[in-house]
C-alpha positions as CSV (number, residue, x, y, z in Angstrom):
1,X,108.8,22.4,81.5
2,X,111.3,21.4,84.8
3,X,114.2,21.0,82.2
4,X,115.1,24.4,81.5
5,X,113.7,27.8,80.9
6,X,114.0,27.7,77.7
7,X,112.2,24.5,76.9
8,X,109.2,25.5,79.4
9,X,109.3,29.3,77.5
10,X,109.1,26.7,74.4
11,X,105.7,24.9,76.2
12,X,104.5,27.9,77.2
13,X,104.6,29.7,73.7
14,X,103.3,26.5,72.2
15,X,100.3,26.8,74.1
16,X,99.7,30.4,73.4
17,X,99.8,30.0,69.7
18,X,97.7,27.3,70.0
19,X,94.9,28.7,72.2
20,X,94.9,31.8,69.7
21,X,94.5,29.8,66.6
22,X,91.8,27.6,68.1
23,X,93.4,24.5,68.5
24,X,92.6,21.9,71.3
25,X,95.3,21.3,73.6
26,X,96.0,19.2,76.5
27,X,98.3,19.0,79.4
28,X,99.5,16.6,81.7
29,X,100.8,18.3,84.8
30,X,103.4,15.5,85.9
31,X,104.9,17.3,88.8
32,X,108.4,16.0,89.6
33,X,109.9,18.2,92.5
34,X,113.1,16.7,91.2
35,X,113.4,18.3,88.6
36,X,112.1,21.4,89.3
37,X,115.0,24.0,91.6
38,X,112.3,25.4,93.2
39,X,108.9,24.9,94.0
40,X,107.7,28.2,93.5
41,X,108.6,28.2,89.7
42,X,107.2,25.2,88.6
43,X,103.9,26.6,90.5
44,X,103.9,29.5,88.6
45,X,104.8,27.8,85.4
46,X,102.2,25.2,85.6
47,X,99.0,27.2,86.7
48,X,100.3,29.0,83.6
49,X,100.1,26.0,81.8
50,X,96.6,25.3,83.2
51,X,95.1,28.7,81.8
52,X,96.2,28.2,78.4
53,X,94.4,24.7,77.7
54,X,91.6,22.5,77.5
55,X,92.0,19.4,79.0
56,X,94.1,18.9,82.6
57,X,95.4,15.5,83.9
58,X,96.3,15.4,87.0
59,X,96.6,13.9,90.2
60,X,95.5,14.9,94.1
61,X,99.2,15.8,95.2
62,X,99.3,17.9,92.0
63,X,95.7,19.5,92.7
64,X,96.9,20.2,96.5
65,X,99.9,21.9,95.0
66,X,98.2,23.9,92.2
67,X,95.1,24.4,93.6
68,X,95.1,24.0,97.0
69,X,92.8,21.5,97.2
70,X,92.7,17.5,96.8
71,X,88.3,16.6,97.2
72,X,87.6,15.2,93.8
73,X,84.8,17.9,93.5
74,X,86.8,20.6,94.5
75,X,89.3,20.0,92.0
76,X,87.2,20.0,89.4
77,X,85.3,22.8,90.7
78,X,88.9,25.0,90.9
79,X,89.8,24.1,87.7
80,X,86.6,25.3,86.2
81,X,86.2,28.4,88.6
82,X,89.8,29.1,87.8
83,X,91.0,28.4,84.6
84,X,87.8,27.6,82.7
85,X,88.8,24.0,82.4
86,X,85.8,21.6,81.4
87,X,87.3,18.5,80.7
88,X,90.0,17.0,83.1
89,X,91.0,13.9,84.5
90,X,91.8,13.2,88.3
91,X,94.1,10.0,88.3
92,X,94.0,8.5,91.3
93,X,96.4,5.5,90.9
94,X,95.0,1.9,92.4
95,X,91.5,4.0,93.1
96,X,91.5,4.5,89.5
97,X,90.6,7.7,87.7
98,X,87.3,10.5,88.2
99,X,87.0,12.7,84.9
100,X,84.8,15.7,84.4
101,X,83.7,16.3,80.9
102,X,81.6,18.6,80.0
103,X,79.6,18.8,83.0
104,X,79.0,15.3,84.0
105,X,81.8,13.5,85.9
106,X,82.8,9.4,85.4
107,X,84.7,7.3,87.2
108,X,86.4,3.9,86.4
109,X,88.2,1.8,88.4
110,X,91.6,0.6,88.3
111,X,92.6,-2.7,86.6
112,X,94.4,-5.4,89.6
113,X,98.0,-6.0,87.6
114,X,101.3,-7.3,89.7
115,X,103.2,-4.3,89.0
116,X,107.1,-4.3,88.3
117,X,107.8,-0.7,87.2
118,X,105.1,2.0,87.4
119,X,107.0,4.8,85.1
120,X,105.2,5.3,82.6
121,X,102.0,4.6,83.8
122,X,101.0,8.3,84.1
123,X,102.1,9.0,79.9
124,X,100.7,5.8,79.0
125,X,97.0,6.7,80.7
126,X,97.0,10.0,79.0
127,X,98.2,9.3,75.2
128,X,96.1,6.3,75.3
129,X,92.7,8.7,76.9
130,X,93.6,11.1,74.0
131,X,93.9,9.1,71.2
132,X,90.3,7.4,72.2
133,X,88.7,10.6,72.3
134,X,89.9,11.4,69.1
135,X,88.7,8.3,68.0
136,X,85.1,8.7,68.7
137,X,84.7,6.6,72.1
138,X,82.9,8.1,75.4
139,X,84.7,9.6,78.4
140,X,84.2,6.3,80.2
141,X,85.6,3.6,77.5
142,X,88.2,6.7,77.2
143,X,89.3,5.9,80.6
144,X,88.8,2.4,80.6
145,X,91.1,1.9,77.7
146,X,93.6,4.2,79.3
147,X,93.3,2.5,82.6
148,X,94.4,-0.5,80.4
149,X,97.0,1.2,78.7
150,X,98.4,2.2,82.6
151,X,98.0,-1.5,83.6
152,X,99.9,-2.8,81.1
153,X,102.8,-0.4,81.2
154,X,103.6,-1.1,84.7
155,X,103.7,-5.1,84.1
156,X,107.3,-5.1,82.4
157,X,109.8,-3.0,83.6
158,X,110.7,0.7,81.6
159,X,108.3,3.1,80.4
160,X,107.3,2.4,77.2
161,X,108.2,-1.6,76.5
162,X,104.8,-2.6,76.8
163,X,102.7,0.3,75.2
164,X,99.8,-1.0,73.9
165,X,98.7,-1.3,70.3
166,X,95.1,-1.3,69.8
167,X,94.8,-5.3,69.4
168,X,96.6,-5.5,73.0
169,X,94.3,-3.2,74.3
170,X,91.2,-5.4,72.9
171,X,92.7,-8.7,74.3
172,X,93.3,-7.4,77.8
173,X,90.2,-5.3,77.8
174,X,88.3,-9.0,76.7
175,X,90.9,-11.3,79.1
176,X,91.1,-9.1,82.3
177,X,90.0,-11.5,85.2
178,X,90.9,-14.5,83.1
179,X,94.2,-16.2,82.5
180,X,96.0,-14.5,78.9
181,X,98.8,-14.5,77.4
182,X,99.4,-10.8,76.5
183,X,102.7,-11.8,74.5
C-alpha cells in the first residue's frame, strides 16, 4: 500500500469487493515509515485497511500508531471496539506472539534461533499462520507453526531462502532444543 496510490487504491478496492462478496480476508499491517511520504497517509490508509477485514497482524509500534495504544488487551480490545476485528495476532518478536480468536486469547512463545537476517520473519509468520488455519489446526499450533516458520527465516540470510515446507516445519517443530540438521 506505501508504494504508490495506485497500488494501495488497488489493496483498498480488493478488500471492498471482497468484504461485499463474503470472502475472508486478512491483512498484515507491516508499517515501514520508509516507504510511506508521510505518516498521516499511511495512517489513514491502513485504519482503512483494518475496517475492511477479518483478521489483523500486527505489532505494538503498529498498534501505538493505529490505535493508540500498545497493552496486549487494549489492542485487541480497540480492534474489536473499532473495527469489529475478532481474530488478530499481536507479534511481539523474541516475546513471541498473543492472538485473539474468537474471544479467547493464546499465546506462544518464541523459538531461541541465532539469527542472521530477520526480513522476512514478519511474512513468513503470517503465510505460514494462514495456511494452518486453513488447514484445520488450532489458533495455538497456528502460531506455533508460524513461530517456526519466523525462526527459520531469520537463520540464513534474505527473506524467503529458508521458507519452510511442511516436512521442515515437522523436523524443527520435533528437533527444537536438540542438535538437527535442518538441511
Amino acid at each position: 500500500m506505501a508504494i504508490s496510490d495506485t497500488a494501495r487504491s488497488a489493496a483498498l478496492r480488493g478488500l471492498e469487493i471482497a468484504r461485499s462478496r463474503g470472502v475472508a480476508t486478512s491483512f498484515d499491517v507491516n508499517f515501514r515509515r520508509k516507504l510511506w511520504t508521510n505518516v498521516e497517509d499511511a495512517v489513514n490508509a491502513l485504519t482503512r485497511a483494518l475496517s475492511l477485514v477479518d483478521i489483523v497482524f500486527l505489532d505494538e509500534d503498529e498498534a501505538n500508531l493505529l490505535l493508540g495504544v500498545s497493552a496486549i488487551d487494549d489492542v485487541f480490545r480497540e480492534l474489536r471496539s473499532r473495527f469489529g476485528v475478532n481474530k488478530a495476532v499481536l507479534k511481539l518478536g523474541l516475546r513471541g506472539s498473543v492472538a485473539y480468536w474468537e474471544g479467547r486469547v493464546a499465546k506462544v512463545d518464541a523459538f531461541r534461533v541465532p539469527v542472521k537476517d530477520p526480513i522476512g520473519a514478519g511474512d513468513a509468520y503470517a503465510g505460514v499462520f494462514l495456511a494452518s488455519i486453513l488447514r484445520g489446526y488450532d489458533v495455538e499450533s497456528a502460531m506455533r507453526r508460524a513461530s517456526a516458520a519466523a525462526a527459520m527465516v531469520v537463520m540464513v540470510r534474505g527473506d524467503e531462502e529458508n521458507l519452510p515446507r511442511e516436512e521442515d516445519l515437522r523436523r524443527f517443530l520435533e528437533g527444537y532444543g536438540r542438535q538437527v540438521d535442518l538441511r
